[in-house]
N, C-alpha and C positions, 0 to 999 in steps of 0.2 A: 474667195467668195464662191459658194455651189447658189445655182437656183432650182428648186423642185416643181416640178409639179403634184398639189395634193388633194387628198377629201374627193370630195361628189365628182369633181373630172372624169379623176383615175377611177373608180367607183363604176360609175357610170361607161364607161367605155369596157372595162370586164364584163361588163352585165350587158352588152351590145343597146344599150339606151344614147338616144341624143342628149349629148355635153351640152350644156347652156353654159355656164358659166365655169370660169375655170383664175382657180386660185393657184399661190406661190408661195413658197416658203425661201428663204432665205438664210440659207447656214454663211457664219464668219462675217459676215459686216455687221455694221455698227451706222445708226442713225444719221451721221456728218456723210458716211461714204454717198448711202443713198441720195440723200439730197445733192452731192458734189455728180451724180449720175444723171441727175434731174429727174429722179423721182419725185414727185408732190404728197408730205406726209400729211394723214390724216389719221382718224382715230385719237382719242384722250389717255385712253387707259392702257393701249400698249403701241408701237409704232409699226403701222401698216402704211403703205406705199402705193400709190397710185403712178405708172406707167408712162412716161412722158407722151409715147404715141397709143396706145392700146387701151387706157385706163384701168388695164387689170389688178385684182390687187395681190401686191409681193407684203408678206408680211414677214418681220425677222423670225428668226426661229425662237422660240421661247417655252420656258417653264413655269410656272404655274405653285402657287403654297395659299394651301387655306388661312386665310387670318380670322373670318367673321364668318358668321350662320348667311346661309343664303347663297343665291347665286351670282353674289356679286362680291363675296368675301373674300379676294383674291389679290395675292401682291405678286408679277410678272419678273421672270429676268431675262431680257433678250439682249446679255451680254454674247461677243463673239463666240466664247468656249461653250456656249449651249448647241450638241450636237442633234444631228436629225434626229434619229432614235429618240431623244428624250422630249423634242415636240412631239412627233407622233404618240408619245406614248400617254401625255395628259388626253390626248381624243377621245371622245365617247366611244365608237364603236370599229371595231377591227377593220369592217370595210373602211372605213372612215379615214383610216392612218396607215395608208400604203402611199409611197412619193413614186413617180419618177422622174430619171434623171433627163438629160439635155438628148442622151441617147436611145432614149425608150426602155432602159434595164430599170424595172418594179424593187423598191428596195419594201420589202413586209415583213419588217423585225417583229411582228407578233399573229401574222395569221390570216391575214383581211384576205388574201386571195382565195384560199379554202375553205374560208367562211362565206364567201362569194358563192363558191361553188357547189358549196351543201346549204345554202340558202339558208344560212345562222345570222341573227340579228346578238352579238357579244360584244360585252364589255373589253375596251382594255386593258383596264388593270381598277383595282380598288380605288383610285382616284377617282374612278367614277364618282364613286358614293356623295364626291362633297361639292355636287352641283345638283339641289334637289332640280331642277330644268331638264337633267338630260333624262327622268322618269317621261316627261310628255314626248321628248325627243324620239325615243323610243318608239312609244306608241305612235308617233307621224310616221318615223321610220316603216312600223309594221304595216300602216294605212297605206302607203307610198307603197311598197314592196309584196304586200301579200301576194298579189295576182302570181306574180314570180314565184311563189312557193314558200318565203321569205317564215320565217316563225323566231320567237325571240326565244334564245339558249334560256334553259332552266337555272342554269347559276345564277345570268341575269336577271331572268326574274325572282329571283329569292334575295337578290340582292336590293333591287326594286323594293321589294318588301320588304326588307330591315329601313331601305330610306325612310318610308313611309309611317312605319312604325315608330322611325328615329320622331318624328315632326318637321324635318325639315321643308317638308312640301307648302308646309304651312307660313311659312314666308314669302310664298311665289307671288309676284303682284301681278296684281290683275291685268294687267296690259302683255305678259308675256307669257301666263296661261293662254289669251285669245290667240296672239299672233300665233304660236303651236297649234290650236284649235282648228284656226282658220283653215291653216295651211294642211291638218290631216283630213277637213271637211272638202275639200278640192282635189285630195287623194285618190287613187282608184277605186280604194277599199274604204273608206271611212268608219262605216261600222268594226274597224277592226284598231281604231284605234279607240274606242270607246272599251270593245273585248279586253285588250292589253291592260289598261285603266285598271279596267276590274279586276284582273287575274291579279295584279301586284294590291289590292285593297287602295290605289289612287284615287279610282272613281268617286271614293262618299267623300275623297277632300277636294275634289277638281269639280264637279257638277253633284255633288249630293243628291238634288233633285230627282236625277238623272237613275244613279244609283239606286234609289231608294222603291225604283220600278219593280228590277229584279225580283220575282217571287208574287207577285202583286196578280192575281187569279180576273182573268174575262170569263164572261161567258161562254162558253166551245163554240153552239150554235154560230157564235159570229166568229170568234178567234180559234180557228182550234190548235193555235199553237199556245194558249192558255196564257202562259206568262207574260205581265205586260211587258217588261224587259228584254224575253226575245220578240214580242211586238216589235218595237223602239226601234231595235236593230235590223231589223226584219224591213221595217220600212226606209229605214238610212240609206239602205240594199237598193232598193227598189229607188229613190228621190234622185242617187247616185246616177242611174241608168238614165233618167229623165233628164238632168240636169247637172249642169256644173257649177251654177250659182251657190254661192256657200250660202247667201240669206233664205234661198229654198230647203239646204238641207240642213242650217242650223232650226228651220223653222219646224220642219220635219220630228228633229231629233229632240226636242220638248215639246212638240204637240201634247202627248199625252201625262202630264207629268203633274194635272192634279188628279189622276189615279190612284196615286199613293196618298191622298189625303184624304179619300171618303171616308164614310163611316163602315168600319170595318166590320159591321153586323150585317150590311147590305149586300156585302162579296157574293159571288162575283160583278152583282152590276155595280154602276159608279155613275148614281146620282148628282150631278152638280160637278163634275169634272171639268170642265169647261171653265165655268167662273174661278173655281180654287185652284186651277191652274195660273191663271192671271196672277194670284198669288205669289205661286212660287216660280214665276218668269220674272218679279219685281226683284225677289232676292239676288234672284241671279244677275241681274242686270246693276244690281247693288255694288257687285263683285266684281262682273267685268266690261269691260269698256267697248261695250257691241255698238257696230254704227246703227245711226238712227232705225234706218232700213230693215235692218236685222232685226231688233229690237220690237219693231212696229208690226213685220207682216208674222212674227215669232205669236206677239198678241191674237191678231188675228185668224191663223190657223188657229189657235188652240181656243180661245170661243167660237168657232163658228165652222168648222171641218166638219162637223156631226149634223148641222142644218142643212150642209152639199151636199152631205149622204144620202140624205131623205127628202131631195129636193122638189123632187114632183110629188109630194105631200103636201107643200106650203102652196098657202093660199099668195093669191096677186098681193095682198098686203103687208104678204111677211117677206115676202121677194123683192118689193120696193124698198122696205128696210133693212133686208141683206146687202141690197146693192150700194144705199148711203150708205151701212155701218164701213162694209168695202171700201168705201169712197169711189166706186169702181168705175163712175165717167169719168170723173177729174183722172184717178190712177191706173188706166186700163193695164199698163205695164205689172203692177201691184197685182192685179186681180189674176195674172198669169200664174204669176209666183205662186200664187194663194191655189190654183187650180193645183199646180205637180203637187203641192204640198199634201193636198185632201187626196188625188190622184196614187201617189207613194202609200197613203195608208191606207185606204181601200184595197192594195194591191201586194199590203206588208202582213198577207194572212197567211198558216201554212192550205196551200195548194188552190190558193187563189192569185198568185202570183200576176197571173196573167191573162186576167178577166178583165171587159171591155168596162170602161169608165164613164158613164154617156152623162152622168151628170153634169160635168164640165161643160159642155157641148151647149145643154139645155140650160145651163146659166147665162151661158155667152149669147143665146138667142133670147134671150129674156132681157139683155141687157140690151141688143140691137132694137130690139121692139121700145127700149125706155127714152133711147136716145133718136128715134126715129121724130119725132115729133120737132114741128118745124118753130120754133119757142119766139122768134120775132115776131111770126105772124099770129101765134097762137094770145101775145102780147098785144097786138095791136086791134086784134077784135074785140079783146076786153079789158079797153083800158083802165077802167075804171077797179081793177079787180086787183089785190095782192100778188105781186107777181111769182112769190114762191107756191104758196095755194094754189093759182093756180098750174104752175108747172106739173107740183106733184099729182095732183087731180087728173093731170092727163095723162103724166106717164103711168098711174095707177092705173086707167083705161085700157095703153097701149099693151099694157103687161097683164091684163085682165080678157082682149082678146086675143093675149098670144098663147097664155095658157090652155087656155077653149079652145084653140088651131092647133096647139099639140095635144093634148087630150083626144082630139078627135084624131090627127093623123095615129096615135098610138091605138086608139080603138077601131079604125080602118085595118093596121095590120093584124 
């Protein structure tokens, strides 16, 4: 019995990155030994091992045969004569399937350390192709990796594109499209796993919505990077830098995504974007299995980004209604989210990058002014009075002399 160490470890320590988690392969035993070592088995589909003191996990070495469509179509043999080479070699990507041994000598029967080194994102061999999953894997990969210089091989990507072409993507369930998602929206790069998407034609079957931007003409005066699709990305960029919350920058990444569904006679502007967005944030949500969170503040940037923009236009009574439709006393947390989000796309223009954002600022003091009002007492002078009526009636007041006190501090500068 050999034990290796493989995948993101070995990976990560060539690439001088912190190892978090660190896997094991297991050449020449057999499921009775492990367990007689006190190993604790787990997994259903093939026998992986958990570490009596360490809890790491050792998994036997094994190969891989497509039996069904999908990425679950797969029958395992992690008899003893399955040698190293031949697990690493089902592995998605070069870096991916370099072991080493007990002595720190790299065994890389196919490449991963050169690929490393020239910053190739490659296949290991044509078994790729019959896991339509490792097309997102990829593109987390490129998100995870761009900063590094990281770009995916052109076989790869052509091969990508025959998956896509095959249909197999079109079996992905929605639960493991997100989990991929998630994890490239937390990336360093995120916008660049959306890029990768689209290079291989993934994008119109993974987020269609999404896709359906590219080409899709703004105004210059405001966008003058034109296209709404380098928008999108544009602000992914920018949400990234602000935050690490993936519900910010999933919310980010469909903001504008009833773009693509104006009336095409109106181009470049985009009448009612907003609402028919809502739209096509239902589809998606049809599809995949976003937490609540995600889901809700997704909503709310995309009706309501464009009212932040222009927010010292709105009168005290549309400000009162911004802040319920927000829910933003009960949710101040939310309301934060909701701020990077409109923040990101203001800031997703070409060479506006990095212009001051003060709307945020003047919401959040509009909202202090709503909540300032002392509501037991304001109850107890008039008892006799509906108590919502009158709550809103005053914080309508509070929010009515606070606009008038910045208005004037703005017309004193």
């Amino acid at each position: 019995m050999k034990i290796y160490l493989v995948g993101g470890a070995v990976r990560d320590k060539l690439l001088g990155l912190p190892v978090k988690d660190r896997d094991w392969v297991v050449v020449g035993s057999s499921p009775r030994a492990m367990l007689d070592l006190g190993y604790r088995q787990v997994g259903k589909d093939f026998p992986v091992f958990l570490h009596p003191q360490s809890n790491e996990e050792f998994a036997l070495a094994r190969t891989e045969r497509k039996t069904a469509p999908g990425h679950t179509g797969f029958s395992f043999d992690t008899s003893e004569s399955v040698t190293l080479e031949e697990d690493l070699q089902r592995r998605d990507l070069t870096i991916n399937a370099i072991a080493e041994d007990s002595e720190g000598k790299l065994v890389d029967p196919y490449g991963g350390v050169a690929d490393c080194e020239n910053r190739i994102l490659r296949h290991v061999s044509d078994a790729f192709s019959e896991d339509p999953l490792r097309v997102l894997r990829v593109a987390r990969f490129a998100a995870r990796f761009a900063h590094l210089g990281f770009r995916v091989a052109d076989d790869t990507n052509a091969l990508m594109r025959d998956m896509v072409a095959s249909g197999e993507l079109e079996s992905l369930v929605g639960e493991r499209v997100w989990t991929e998602m998630h994890k490239a929206l937390v990336a360093q790069s995120p916008a660049e796993f959306v890029r990768v998407l689209r290079q291989c034609d993934a994008l119109a079957i993974i987020l269609p919505e999404v896709d359906a931007l590219f080409g899709v003409p703004q105004p210059e005066k405001y966008h003058p990077e034109i296209d709404t699709g380098v928008h999108t990305l544009m602000c992914l960029e920018q949400a990234r830098k602000l935050s690490d919350d993936s519900a910010v920058l999933y919310a980010t990444l469909v903001h504008d995504v009833g773009k693509a569904l104006t009336d095409r006679d109106n181009w470049p502007r985009h009448i009612g974007h907003e609402s028919l967005g809502l739209k096509a944030l239902a589809n998606i949500e049809q599809r995949l299995p976003l937490p609540k969170e995600h889901a809700a503040l997704a909503r709310l940037v995309c009706e309501h980004h464009t009212k932040l923009h222009r927010i010292q236009e709105l009168k005290p009574a549309t400000l009162l209604k911004l802040l319920e439709s927000l829910d933003a006393i009960r949710r101040p947390e939310r309301l934060q989210k909701f701020l990077l989000a409109c923040e990101a796309d203001a800031r997703g223009r070409t060479g506006l990058e990095d212009r001051d954002y003060p709307q945020g600022q003047y919401l959040l003091t509009v909202l202090d002014a709503a909540t300032s009002i002392d509501i037991p007492d304001l109850l107890a002078k008039q008892p006799q009075g509906e108590p919502k009526a009158l709550i809103a009636r005053a914080r309508l007041e509070a929010i009515t002399d606070c606009v008038s006190a910045l208005r004037r501090s703005e017309a004193d500068e």
